[in-house]
N, C-alpha and C positions, 0 to 999 in steps of 0.2 A: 504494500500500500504506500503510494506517495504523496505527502501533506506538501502543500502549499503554504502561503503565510497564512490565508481565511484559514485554513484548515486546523491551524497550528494558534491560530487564535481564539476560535471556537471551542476548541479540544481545552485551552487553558481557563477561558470565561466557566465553561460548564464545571470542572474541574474544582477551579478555584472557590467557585459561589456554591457549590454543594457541600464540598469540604470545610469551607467557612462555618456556613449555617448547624452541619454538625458537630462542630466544634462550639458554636454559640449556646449550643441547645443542652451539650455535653458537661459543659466545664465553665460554663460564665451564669451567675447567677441572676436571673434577671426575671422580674414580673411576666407574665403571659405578654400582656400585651405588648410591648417593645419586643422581645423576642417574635411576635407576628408582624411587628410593623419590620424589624431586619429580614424577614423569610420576603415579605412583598418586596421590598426592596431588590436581596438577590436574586430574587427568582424571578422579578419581572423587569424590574430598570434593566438589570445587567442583560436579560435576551434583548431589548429594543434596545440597546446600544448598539447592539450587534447590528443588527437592521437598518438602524439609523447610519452606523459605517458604512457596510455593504447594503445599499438600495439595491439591489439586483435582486437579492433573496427577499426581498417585501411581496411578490406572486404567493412563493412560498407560506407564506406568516398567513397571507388571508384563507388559502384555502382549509389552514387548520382548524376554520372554526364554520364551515359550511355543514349542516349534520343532513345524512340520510338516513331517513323514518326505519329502512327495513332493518340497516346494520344497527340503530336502537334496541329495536327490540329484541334481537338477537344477544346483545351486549344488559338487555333487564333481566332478560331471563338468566344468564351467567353473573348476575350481579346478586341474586337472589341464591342463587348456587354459595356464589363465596359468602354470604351472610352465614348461611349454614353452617360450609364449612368450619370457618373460625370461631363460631361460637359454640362448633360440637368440640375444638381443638383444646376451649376455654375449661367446657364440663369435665374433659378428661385430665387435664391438666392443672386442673385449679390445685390438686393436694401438693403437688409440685412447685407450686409459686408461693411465695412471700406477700401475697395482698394487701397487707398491710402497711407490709411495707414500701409500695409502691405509691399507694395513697397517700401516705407521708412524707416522698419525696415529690410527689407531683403538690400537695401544698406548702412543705419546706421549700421547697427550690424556685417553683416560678408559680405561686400561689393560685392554683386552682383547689379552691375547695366546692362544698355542698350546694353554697351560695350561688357560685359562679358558675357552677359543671357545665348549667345548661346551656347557656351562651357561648362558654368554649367548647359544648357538644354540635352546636351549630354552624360555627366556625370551622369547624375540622369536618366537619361533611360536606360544607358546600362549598367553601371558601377557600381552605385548606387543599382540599381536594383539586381544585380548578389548578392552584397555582401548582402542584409539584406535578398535576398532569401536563399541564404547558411545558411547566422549566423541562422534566424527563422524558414525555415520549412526543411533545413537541419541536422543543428546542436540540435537548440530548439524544432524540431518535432518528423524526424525519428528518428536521432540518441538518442533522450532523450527518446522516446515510446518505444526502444529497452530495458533500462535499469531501466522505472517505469514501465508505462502502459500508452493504449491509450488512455483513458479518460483524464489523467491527464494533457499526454503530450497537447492534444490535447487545453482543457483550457488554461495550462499557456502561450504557443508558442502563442497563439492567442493574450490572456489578454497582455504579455509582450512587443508584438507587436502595439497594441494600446495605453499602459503607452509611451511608448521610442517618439511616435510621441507629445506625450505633453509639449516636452520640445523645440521641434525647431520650433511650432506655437503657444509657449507660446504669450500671450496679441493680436491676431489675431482675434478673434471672441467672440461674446456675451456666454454666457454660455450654450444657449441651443443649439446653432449651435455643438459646443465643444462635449455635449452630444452625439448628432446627428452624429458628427464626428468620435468620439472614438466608438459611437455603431456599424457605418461602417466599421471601422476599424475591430473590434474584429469579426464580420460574415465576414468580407473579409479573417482574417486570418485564421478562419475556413475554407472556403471556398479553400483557396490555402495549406492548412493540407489534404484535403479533394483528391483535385487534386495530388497532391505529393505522398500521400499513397495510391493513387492506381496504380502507375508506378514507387513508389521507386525511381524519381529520382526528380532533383529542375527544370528540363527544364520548366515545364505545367505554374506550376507560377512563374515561368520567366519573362514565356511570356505576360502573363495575366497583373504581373507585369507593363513591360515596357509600355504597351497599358494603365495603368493608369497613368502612368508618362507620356506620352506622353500627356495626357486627361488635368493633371495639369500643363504640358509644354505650352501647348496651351491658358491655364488664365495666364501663367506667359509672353507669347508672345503681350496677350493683356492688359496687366499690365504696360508693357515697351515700350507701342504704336507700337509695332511692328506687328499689327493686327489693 
């Protein structure tokens, strides 16, 4: 594979702002909210700079948000799927986690408590969700397979996507859970590279998306007794 400078500049923006963010999320102690107003930042200024440098690839950027009805509903129904899945992964799993201590670190560390949950439950399903579909199988998929190739793209958007979650449930789980986790992680982000590239746009895992945010909304609902 031969990188150009865009290529080599792309590769470092994505890079850079994913690895940032999980280091933000990780190891800097900071209120929910400023920690979300940094993720919009990296995750969206830094792609439209990109765009704003290179106007050529601006074709590119609009047709990521044109959605087609039938690949929807193909991507509800697998979104419903993964709801399932993670929250049967939650049932069998749960004598194996520390949930308490979990809850302790997500109000110790960047204060979501009882209070709050619901509004940061809403946040991470629709909001949340929008931006790391853009930044990862927008920006770190199509747009990056346009300008190396798709095997490439397809590994790092995924691999990059599973690093960036180890820093905001950094000390959460035993080491094989973590495993277990990030190998999820990296076929999921396959898995929504997969969906994306074959309708060109971020809607499919979106969707699929928000239905696992929802899946983790619902351990965070029974977390905060609110279940």
């Amino acid at each position: 594979m031969k990188l150009n400078r865009k290529s080599i500049f792309l590769i470092l923006s994505i890079t850079l702002s994913a690895l940032g963010m999980s280091l933000i999320d990780g190891f800097i102690q900071l209120p929910y909210l400023y920690k979300s107003i940094f993720k919009i930042t990296l995750f969206s200024v830094v792609p439209m700079g990109y765009f704003v440098r290179y106007k050529d690839e601006y074709s590119h950027l609009k047709k990521l948000f044109i959605p087609k009805k039938s690949d929807l509903k193909i991507a509800l129904l697998l979104g419903v799927s993964v709801y399932a899945v993670i929250f049967l992964a939650y049932v069998l799993l749960k004598d194996h986690i520390e949930l308490a201590s979990i809850r302790d670190a997500l109000t110790g560390d960047v204060g979501v408590t009882a209070h709050n949950f619901i509004y940061v439950a809403i946040y991470i399903s629709l909001i949340n969700s929008l931006l790391e579909e853009f930044f990862f199988r927008g920006f770190a998929f199509l747009i990056l397979k346009e300008n190396t190739g798709r095997l490439f793209a397809y590994v790092f958007s995924a691999l990059l996507f599973a690093l960036y979650h180890v820093g905001m449930t950094s000390g959460w789980f035993h080491w094989s859970i973590y495993l277990l986790a990030m190998t999820g992680l990296f076929a999921g982000g396959c898995i929504f590279n997969y969906l994306n590239e074959k309708t060109g746009t971020i809607y499919p895992s979106w969707l699929v998306h928000m239905f696992a945010n929802f899946a983790i909304n619902t351990v965070g609902f029974i977390l905060f007794g609110f279940i």
